[in-house]
Biopython code that builds the backbone (N, CA, C, O; Angstrom):
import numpy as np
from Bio.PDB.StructureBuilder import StructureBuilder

atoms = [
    (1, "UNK", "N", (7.288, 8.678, -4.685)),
    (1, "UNK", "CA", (6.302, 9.681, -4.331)),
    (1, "UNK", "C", (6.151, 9.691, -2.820)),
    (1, "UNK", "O", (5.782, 8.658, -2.262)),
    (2, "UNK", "N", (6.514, 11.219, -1.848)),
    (2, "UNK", "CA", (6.024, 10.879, -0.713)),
    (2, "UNK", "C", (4.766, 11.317, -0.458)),
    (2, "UNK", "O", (4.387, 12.347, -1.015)),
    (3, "UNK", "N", (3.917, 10.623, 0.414)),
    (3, "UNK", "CA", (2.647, 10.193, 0.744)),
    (3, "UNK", "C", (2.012, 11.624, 1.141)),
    (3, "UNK", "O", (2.404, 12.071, 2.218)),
    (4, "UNK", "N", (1.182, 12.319, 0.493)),
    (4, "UNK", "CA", (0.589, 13.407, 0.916)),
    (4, "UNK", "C", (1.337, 14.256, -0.278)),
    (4, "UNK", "O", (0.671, 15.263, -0.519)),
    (5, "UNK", "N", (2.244, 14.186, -0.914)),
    (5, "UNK", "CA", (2.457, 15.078, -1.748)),
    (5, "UNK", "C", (1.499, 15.506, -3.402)),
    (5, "UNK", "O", (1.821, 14.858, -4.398)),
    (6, "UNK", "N", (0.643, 16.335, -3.504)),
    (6, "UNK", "CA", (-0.514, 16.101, -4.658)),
    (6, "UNK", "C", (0.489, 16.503, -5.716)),
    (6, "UNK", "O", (0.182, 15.888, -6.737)),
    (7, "UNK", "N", (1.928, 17.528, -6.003)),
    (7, "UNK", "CA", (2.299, 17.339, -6.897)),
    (7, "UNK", "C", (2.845, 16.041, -7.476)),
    (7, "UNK", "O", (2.465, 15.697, -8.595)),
    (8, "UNK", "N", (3.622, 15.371, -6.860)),
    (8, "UNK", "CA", (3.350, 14.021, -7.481)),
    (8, "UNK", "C", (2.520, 12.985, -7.883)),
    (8, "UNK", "O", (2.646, 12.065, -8.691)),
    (9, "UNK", "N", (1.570, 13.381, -7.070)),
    (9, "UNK", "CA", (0.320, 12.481, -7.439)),
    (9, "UNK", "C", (-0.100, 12.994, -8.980)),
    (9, "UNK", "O", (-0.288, 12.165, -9.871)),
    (10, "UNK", "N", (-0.207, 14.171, -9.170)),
    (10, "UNK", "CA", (-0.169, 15.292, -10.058)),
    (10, "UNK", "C", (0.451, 14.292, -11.373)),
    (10, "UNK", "O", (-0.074, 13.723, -12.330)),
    (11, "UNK", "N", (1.850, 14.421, -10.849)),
    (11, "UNK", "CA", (2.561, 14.123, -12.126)),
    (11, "UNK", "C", (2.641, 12.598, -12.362)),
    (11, "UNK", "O", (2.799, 12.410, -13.568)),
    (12, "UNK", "N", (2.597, 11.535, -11.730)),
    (12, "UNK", "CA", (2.135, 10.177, -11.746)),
    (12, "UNK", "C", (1.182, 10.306, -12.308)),
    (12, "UNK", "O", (1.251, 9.536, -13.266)),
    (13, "UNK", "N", (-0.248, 11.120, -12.332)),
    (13, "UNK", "CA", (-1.548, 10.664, -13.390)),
    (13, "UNK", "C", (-1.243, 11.256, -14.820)),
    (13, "UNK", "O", (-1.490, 10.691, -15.885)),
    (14, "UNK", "N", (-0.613, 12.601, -14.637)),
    (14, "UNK", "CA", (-0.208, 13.182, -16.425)),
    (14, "UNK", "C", (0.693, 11.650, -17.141)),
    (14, "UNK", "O", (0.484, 11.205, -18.270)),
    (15, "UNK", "N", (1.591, 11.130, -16.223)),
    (15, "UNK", "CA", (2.388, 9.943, -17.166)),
    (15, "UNK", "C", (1.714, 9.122, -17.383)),
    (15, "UNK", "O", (2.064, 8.630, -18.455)),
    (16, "UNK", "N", (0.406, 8.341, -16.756)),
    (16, "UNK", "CA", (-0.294, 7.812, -16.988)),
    (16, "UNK", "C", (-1.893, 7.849, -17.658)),
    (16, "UNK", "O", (-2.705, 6.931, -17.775)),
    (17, "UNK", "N", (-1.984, 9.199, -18.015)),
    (17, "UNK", "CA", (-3.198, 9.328, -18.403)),
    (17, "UNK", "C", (-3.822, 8.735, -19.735)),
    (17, "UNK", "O", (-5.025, 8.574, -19.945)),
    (18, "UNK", "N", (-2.633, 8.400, -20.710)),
    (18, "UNK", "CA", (-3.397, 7.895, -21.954)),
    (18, "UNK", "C", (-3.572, 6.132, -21.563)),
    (18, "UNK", "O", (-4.223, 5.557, -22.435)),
    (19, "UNK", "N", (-3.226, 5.450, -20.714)),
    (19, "UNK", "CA", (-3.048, 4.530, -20.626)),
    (19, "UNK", "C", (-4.666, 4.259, -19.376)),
    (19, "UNK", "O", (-5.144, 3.154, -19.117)),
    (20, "UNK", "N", (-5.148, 5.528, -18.857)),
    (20, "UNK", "CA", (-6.165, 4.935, -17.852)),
    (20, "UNK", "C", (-7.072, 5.198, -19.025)),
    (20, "UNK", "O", (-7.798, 4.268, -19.375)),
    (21, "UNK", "N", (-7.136, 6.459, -19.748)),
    (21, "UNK", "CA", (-8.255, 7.237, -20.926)),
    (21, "UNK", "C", (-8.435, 5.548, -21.602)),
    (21, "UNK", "O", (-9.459, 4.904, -21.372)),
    (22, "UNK", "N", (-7.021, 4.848, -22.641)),
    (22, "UNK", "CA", (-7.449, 3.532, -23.041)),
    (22, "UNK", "C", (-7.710, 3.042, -22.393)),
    (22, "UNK", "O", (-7.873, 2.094, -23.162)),
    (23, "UNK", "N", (-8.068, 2.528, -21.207)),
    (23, "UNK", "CA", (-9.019, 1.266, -20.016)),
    (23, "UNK", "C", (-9.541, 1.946, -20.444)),
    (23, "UNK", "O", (-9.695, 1.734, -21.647)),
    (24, "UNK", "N", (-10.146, 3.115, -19.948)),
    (24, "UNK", "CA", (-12.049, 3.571, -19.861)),
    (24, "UNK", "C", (-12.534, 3.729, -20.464)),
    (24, "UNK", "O", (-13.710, 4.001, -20.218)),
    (25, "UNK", "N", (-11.941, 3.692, -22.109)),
    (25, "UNK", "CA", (-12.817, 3.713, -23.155)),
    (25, "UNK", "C", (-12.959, 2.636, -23.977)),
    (25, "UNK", "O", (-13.632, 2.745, -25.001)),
    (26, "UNK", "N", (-12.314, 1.393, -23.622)),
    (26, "UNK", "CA", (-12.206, 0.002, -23.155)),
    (26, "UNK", "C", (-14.074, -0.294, -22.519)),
    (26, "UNK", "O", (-15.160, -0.554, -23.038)),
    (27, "UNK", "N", (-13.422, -0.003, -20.858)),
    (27, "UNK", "CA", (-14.527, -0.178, -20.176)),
    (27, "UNK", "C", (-15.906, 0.125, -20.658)),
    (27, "UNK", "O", (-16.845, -0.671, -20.667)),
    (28, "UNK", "N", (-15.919, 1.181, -20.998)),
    (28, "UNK", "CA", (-17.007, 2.169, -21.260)),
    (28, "UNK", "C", (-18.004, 2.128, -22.532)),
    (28, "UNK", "O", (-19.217, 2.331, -22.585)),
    (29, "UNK", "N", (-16.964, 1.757, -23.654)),
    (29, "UNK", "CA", (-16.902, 2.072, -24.941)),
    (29, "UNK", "C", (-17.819, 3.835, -25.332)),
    (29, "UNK", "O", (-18.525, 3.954, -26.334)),
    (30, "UNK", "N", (-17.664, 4.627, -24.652)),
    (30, "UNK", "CA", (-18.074, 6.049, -24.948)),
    (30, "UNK", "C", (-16.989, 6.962, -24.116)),
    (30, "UNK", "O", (-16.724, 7.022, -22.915)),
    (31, "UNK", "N", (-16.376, 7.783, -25.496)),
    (31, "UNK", "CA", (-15.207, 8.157, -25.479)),
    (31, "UNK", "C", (-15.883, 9.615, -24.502)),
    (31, "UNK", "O", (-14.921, 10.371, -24.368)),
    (32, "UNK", "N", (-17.093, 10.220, -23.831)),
    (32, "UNK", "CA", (-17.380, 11.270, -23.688)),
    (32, "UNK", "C", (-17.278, 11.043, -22.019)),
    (32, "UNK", "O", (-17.068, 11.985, -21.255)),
    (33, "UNK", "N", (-17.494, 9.377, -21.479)),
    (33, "UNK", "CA", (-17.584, 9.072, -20.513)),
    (33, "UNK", "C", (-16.049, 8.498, -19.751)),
    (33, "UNK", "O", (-15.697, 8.425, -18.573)),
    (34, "UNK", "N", (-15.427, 8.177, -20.954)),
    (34, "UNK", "CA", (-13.994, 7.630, -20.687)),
    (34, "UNK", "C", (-13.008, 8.890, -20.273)),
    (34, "UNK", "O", (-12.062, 8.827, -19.489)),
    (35, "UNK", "N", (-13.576, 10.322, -21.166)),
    (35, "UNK", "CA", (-12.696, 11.798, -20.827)),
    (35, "UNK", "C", (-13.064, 11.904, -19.171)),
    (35, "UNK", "O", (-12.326, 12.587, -18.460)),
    (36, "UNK", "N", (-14.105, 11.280, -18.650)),
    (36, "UNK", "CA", (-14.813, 11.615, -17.440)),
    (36, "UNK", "C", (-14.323, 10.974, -15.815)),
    (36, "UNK", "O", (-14.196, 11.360, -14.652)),
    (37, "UNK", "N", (-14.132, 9.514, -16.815)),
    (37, "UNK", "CA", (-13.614, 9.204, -15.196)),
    (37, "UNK", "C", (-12.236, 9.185, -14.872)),
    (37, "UNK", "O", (-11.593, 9.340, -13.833)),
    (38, "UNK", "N", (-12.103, 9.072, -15.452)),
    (38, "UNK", "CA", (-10.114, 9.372, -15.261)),
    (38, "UNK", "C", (-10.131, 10.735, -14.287)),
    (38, "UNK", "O", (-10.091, 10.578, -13.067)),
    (39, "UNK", "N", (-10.182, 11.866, -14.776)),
    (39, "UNK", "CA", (-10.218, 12.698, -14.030)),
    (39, "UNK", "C", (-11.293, 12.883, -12.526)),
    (39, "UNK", "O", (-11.101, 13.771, -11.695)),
    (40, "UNK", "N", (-12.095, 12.139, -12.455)),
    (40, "UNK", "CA", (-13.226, 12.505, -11.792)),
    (40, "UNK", "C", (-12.396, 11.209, -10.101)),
    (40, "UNK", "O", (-12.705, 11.111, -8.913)),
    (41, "UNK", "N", (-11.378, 10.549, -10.944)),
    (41, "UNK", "CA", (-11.148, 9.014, -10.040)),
    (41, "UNK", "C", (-9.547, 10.063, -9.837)),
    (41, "UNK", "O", (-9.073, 10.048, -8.701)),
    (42, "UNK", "N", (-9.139, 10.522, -10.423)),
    (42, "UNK", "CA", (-7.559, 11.430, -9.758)),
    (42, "UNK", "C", (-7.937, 12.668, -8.687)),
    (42, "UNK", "O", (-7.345, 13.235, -7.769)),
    (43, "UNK", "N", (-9.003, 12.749, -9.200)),
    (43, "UNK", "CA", (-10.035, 14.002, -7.904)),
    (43, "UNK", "C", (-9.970, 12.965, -6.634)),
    (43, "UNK", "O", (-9.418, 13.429, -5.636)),
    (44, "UNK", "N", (-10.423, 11.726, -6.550)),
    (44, "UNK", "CA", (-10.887, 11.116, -4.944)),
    (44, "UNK", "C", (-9.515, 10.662, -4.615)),
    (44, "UNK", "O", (-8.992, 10.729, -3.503)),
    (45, "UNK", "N", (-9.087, 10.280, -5.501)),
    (45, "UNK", "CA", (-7.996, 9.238, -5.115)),
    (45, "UNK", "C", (-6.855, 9.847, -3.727)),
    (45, "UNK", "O", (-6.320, 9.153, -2.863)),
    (46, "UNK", "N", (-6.807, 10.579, -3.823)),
    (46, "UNK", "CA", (-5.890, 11.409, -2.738)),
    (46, "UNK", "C", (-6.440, 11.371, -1.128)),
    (46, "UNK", "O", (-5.807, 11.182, -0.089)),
    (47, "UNK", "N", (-7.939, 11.640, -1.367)),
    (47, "UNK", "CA", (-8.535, 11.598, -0.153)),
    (47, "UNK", "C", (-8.476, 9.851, 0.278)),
    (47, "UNK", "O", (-7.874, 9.490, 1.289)),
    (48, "UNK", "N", (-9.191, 8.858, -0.649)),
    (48, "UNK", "CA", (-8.739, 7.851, -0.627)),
    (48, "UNK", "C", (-7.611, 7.068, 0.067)),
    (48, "UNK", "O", (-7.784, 6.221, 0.944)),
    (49, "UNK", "N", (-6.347, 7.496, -0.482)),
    (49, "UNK", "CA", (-5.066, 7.197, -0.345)),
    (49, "UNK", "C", (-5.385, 7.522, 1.727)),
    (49, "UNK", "O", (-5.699, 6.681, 2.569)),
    (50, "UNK", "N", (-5.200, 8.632, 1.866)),
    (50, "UNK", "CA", (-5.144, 9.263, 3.604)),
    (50, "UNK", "C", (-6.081, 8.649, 4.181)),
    (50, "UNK", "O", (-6.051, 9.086, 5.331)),
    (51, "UNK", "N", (-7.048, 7.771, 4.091)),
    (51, "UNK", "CA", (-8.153, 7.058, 4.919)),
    (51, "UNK", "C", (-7.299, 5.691, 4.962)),
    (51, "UNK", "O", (-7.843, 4.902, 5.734)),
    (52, "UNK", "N", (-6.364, 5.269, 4.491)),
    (52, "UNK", "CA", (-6.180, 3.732, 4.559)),
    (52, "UNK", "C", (-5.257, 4.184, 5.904)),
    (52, "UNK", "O", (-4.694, 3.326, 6.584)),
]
sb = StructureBuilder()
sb.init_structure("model")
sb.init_model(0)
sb.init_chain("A")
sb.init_seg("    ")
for serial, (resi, resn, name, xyz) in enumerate(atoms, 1):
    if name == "N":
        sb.init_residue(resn, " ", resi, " ")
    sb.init_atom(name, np.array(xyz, "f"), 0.0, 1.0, " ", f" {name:<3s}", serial, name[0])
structure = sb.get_structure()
């Protein structure tokens, strides 16, 4: 993945999404809150990534 590119970032979270959804509903145990952060943590993460 090069650095700044969101389609890959894009497609790195679709391959990984059932695997963060199981952590957070793990974490969480409420499957309404587990649909929530996954997506809500692939929203920052980008801005994230460009501050380091």
């Amino acid at each position: 993945m090069r650095a700044g590119d969101p389609d890959a970032f894009g497609q790195l979270f679709d391959e990984r999404a059932s695997v963060v959804y199981r952590h957070a509903i793990r974490l969480t145990g409420d499957g309404g809150m587990a649909d929530d952060l996954p997506r809500h943590e692939h929203e920052r993460a980008p801005g994230r990534r460009r501050r380091r």
